[in-house]
C-alpha positions in Angstrom: 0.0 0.0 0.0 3.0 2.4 0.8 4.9 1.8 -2.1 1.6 2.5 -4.2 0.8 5.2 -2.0 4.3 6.7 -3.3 4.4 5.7 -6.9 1.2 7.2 -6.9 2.7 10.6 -5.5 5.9 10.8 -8.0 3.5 10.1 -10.9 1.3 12.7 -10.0 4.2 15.1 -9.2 5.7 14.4 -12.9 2.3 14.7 -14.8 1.9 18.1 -13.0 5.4 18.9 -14.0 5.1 17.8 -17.9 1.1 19.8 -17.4 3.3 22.8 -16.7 6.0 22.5 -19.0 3.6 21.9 -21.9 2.6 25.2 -21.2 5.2 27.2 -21.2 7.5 26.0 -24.5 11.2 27.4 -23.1 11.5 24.6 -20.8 14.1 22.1 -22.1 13.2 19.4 -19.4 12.0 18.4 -16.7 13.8 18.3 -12.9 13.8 14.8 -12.9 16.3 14.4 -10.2 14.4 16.8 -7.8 11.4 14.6 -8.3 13.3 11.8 -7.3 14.5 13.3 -4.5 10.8 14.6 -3.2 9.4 11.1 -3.8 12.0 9.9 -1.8 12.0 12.3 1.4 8.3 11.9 1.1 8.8 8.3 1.7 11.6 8.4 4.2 8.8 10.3 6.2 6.4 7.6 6.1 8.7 4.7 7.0 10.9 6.7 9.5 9.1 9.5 11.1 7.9 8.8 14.7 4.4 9.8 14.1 2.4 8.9 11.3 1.0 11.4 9.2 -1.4 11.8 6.4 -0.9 12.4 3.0 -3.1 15.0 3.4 -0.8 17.0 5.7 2.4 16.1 3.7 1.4 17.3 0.7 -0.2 20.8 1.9 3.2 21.4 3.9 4.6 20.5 0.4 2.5 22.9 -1.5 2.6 25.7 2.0 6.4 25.3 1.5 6.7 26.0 -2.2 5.3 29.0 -1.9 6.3 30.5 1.1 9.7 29.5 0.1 9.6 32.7 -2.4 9.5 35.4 -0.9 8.1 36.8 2.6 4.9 38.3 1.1 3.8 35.2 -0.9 1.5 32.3 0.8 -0.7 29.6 0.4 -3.9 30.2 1.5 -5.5 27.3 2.9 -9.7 27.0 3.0 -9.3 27.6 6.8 -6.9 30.7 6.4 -9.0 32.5 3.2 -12.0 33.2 4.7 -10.3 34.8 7.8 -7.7 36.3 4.8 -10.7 38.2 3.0 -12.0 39.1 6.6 -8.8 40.9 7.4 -9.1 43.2 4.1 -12.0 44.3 5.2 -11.0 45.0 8.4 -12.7 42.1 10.8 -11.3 39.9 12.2 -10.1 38.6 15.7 -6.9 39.0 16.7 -3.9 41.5 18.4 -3.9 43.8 15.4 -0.2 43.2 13.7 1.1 43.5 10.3 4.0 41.3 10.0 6.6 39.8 7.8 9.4 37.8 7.6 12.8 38.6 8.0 16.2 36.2 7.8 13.6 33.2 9.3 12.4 35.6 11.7 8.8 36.8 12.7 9.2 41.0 12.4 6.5 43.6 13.4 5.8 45.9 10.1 3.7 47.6 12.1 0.6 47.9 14.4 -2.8 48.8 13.8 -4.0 51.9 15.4 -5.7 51.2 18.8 -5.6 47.6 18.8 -4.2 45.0 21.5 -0.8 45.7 20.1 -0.9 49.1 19.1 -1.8 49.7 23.3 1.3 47.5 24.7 3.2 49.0 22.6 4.7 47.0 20.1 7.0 48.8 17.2 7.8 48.5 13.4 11.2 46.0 13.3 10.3 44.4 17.2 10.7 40.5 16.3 8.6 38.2 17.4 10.3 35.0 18.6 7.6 32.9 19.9 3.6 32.9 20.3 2.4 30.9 23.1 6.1 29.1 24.1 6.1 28.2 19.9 9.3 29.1 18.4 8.6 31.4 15.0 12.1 30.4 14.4 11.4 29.7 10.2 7.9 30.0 10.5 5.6 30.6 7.4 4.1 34.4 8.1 0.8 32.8 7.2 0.9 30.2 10.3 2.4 33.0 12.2 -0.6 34.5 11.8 -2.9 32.0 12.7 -1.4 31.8 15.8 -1.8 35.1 16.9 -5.7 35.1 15.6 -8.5 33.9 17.5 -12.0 34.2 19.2 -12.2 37.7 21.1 -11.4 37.9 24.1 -8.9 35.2 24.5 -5.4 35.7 25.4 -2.4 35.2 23.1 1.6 35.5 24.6 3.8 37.1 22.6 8.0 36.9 23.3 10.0 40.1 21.9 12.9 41.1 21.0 13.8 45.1 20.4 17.2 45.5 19.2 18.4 49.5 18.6 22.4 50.0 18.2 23.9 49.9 21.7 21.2 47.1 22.9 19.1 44.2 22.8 15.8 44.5 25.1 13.9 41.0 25.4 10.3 40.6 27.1 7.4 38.9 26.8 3.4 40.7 26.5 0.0 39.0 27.1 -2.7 40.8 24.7 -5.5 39.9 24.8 -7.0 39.1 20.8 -9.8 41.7 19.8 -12.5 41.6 17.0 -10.5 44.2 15.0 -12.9 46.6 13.4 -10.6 49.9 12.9 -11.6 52.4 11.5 -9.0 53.4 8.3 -9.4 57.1 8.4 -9.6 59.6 11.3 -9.7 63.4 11.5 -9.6 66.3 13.7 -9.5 70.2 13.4 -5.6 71.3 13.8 -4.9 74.7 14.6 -5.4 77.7 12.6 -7.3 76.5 9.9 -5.3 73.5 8.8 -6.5 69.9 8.9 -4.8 66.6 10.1 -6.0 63.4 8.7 -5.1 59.7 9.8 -5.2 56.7 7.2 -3.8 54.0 9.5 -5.0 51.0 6.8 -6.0 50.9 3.3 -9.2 48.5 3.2 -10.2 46.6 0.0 -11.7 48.6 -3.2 -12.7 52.1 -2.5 -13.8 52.0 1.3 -10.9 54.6 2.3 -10.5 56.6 -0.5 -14.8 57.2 0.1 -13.9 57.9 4.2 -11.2 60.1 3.3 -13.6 62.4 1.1 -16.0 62.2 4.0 -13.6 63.7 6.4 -12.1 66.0 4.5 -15.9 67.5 3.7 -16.1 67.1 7.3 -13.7 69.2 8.5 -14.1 71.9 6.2 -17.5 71.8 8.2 -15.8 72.2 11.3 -13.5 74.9 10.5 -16.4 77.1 8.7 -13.8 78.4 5.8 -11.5 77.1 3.8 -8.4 74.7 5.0 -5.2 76.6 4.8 -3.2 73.4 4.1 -3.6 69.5 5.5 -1.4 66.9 7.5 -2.1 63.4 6.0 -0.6 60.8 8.6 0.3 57.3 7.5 3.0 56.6 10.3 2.7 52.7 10.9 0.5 52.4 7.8 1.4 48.7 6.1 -0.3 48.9 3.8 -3.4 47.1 2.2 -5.3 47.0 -1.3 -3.3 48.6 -4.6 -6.7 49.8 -5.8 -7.2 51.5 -2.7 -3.9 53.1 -2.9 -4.8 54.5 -6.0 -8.0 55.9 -5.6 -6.7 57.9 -2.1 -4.3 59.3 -4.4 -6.6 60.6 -6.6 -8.4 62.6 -4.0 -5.6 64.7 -4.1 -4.0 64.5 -7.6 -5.8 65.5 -11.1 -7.1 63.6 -13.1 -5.1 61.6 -15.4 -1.5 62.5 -13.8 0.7 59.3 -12.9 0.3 57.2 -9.5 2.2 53.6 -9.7 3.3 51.9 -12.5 3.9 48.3 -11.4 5.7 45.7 -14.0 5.7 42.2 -13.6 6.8 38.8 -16.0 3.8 39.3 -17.7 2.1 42.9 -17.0 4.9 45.1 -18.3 4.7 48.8 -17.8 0.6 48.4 -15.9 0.7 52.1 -15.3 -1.9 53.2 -13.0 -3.3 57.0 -13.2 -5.9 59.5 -10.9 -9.2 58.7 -11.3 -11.8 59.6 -9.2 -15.0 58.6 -11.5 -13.3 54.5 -11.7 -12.9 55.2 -7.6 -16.4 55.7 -7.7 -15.5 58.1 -4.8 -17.2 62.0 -4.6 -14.7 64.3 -3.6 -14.9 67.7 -3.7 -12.0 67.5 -6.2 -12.0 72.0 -6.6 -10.9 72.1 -3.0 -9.1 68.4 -2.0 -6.7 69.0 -5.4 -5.8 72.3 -4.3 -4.4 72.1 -1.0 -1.4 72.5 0.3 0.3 69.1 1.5 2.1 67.3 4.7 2.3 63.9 4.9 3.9 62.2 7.9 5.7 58.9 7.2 8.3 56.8 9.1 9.9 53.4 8.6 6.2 51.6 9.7 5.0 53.2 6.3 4.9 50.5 4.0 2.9 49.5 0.9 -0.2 51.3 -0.3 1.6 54.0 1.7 4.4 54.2 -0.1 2.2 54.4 -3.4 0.4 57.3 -1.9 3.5 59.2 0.0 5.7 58.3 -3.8 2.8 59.5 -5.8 2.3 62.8 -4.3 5.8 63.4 -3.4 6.6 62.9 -7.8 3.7 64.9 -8.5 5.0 67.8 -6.1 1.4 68.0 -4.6 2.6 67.1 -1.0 5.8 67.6 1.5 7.2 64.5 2.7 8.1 64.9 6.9 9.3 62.4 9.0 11.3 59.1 8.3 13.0 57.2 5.2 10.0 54.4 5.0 9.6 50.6 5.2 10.3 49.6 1.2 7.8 47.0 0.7 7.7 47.8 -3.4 6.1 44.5 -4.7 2.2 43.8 -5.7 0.4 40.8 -4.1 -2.3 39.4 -6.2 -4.7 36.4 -4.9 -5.3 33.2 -7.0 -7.6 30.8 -6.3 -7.6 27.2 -7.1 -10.0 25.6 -9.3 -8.5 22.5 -7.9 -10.5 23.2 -4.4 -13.7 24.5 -5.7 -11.5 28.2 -5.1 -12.0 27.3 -1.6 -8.0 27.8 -1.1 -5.7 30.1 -3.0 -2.0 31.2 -3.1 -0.9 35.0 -2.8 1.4 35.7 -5.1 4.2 38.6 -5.6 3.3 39.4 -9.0 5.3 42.3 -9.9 6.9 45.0 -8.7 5.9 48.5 -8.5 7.3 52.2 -9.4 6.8 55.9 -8.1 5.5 58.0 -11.2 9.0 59.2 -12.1 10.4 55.5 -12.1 12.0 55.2 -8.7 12.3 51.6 -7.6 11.6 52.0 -4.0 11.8 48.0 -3.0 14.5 47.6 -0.4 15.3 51.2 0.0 12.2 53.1 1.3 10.6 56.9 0.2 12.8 59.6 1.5 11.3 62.2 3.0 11.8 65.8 2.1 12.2 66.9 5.6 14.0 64.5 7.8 12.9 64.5 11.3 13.1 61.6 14.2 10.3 61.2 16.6 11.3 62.3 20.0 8.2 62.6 22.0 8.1 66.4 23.0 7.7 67.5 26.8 4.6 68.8 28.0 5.6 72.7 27.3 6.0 72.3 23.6 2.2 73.3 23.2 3.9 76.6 24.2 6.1 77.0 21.1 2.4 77.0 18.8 1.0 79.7 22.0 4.1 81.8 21.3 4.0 81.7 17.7 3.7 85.5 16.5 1.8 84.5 13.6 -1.4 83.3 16.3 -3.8 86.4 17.3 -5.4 85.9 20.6 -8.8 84.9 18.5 -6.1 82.0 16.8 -5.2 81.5 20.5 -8.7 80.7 21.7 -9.2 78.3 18.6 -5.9 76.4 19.5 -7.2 76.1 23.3 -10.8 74.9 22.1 -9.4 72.5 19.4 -6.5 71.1 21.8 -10.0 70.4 24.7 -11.8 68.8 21.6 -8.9 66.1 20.1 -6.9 65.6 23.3 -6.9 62.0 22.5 -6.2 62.0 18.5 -4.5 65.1 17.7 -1.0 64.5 18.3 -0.5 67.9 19.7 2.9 66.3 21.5 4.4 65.3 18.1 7.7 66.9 17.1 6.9 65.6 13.6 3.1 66.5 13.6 4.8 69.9 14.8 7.5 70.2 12.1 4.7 69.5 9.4 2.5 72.1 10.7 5.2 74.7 10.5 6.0 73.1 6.9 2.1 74.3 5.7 2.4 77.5 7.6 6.0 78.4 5.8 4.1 77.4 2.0 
């Protein structure tokens, strides 16, 4: 029955293989040896390992490690992963509230979700995550990193860290407890004088955030009763999220037709992606939204869709780029599922790779900004330096006070960055 079981394997591995190659006419043959070798680790498991497992299990850990083999952002998808997958792009789902990838076989933090489990210990862009519940991540696929960490809310999860910075190495441990994560991806409050601050923290499937964004820019026009004199978009800790949605949130702020991403891959080549607001589907009151002057706040947590947005406006010169050089995550996932499994599974793919609108390749290296500033958190009496400002009247001094009362706990009125991008606008 065994040796059936594995003839049976190594036949269907090599009709797969000639399948493939029959397809694609630039193969000259087939890897015969590897196939070999595959039948024959496959068997030395069954014979030899101390626990029997199922053919079943072998062969999805054959197909899980193919493709996580490829890079850190590509993944296979099983039927029990892609419903909670598609959850997560719409922002549900139970669990701490992490973006991670992997990084020389470790876990690392990309960043965390705003107001979430892990966004409240704590938790930074490049912590490592060495174990989840006493399980080593040590060469773990992202995907069952993941898993790990999500779960029914309300139920505890134990993460171990390590935080390394150049003089030291900090290790701990952190009990969250796993949340139904429903954030919001754009916030908003009045800033002083006249000028609005804006918070994407995640760029949800389709048009979703480019449609909140128009809301709360409308919004806040509201509040303020005039015109803006100049907005702060923040995507700090941003990972990322949908390349459509990237796309439409820039063309809140760009006109029509002018470059966003090009992204080329084997078979897309040159896929160059432009503003447009009507294909968004997303009202925007494009006469005031397109003519406003521009901060956006980024840091090394920035990654993705972020980078698209912060690259597309920083090419276009519709926006000033404060903060820190970003995270470099330049490639395009796509999602294919398998007839195979009824599409009940699927494998994520890196599919190409994408550029800013003047042709930067941005993977590995990250958007600089424009003006370079670290985050130091700023004491209690920096409020004073926007008091003392002699550009604020005593009516602009009243405003500050009520607008500081109002957003206590979202404007980042403590922000040496926030600060140096609001004296960015004012100086334009």
């Amino acid at each position: 029955m065994f040796l059936r079981s594995s003839r049976l394997l190594y036949l269907t591995a090599l009709l797969v293989c000639v399948s493939a190659a029959g397809q694609n006419a630039d193969d000259e043959k087939l890897p015969a040896e590897v196939l070999r070798e595959f039948s024959q680790v496959y068997a030395t498991i069954r014979n030899h390992y101390v626990d029997e497992v199922d053919d079943d299990v072998l062969l999805r850990n054959a197909i899980r490690g193919m493709v996580d083999g490829l890079d850190p952002h590509s993944s296979y998808l099983s039927e029990e992963y892609l419903s909670t997958f598609n959850r997560s792009l719409e922002g549900l789902y139970g669990g701490v509230g992490l973006y991670i990838d992997a990084d020389r076989g470790l876990i690392r933090v990309v960043a965390p979700i705003d107001n979430t489990p892990a966004d409240r210990a704590g938790l930074r862009t490049n912590d490592f995550i060495i174990s989840i519940d006493g399980e080593s991540t040590e060469d773990m696929p992202v995907s069952d990193a993941v898993n790990l960490m999500r779960g029914l809310a309300g139920t505890p999860v134990t993460l171990s860290i390590v935080r390394l910075s150049e003089d030291e190495r900090e290790d701990f441990e952190t009990v969250l407890e796993r949340e139904e994560i429903n954030s919001p991806s754009v916030r908003s409050a009045l800033a002083p004088s006249g000028y609005g601050f804006i918070r994407i923290s995640q760029f949800l499937r389709g048009n979703r955030t480019s449609k909140e964004l128009a809301e709360h820019i409308d919004g806040l026009y509201q509040q303020n009763g005039s015109d803006l004199k100049g907005l702060i978009i923040d995507l700090r800790n941003n990972p990322g999220g949908d390349l459509f949605a990237s796309i439409c949130v820039a063309s809140v702020f760009l006109k029509q037709g002018l470059p966003v991403v090009t992204d080329r891959g084997r078979n897309e080549i040159n896929n160059e992606h432009n503003s447009d607001l009507q294909n968004c589907q997303t009202p925007a009151n494009v006469g005031k939204s397109r003519l406003l002057d521009i901060a956006i706040l980024v840091n090394q947590g920035s990654a993705s869709a972020s980078e698209i947005v912060a690259g597309a406006l920083q090419d276009n010169e519709r926006g000033i780029i404060v903060g820190t050089n970003t995270f470099g995550k330049a490639s395009v996932q796509r999602i294919y599922n398998l007839e195979a499994t009824d599409y009940k599974s699927a494998v994520k793919l890196t599919s190409a790779r994408y550029y800013t609108p003047s042709g930067r390749s941005i993977h590995n290296i990250g958007i600089a900004p424009d003006i370079e500033v670290e985050y130091i958190p700023v004491e209690d009496n920096s409020q004073e330096v926007d008091r003392d400002n002699d550009n604020i009247t005593a009516d602009e001094l009243s405003n500050l006070q009520t607008i500081e009362a109002k957003n206590s706990d979202f404007l980042p009125v403590l922000d040496n960055q926030y600060q140096t991008a609001l004296e960015a606008l004012r100086a334009s």
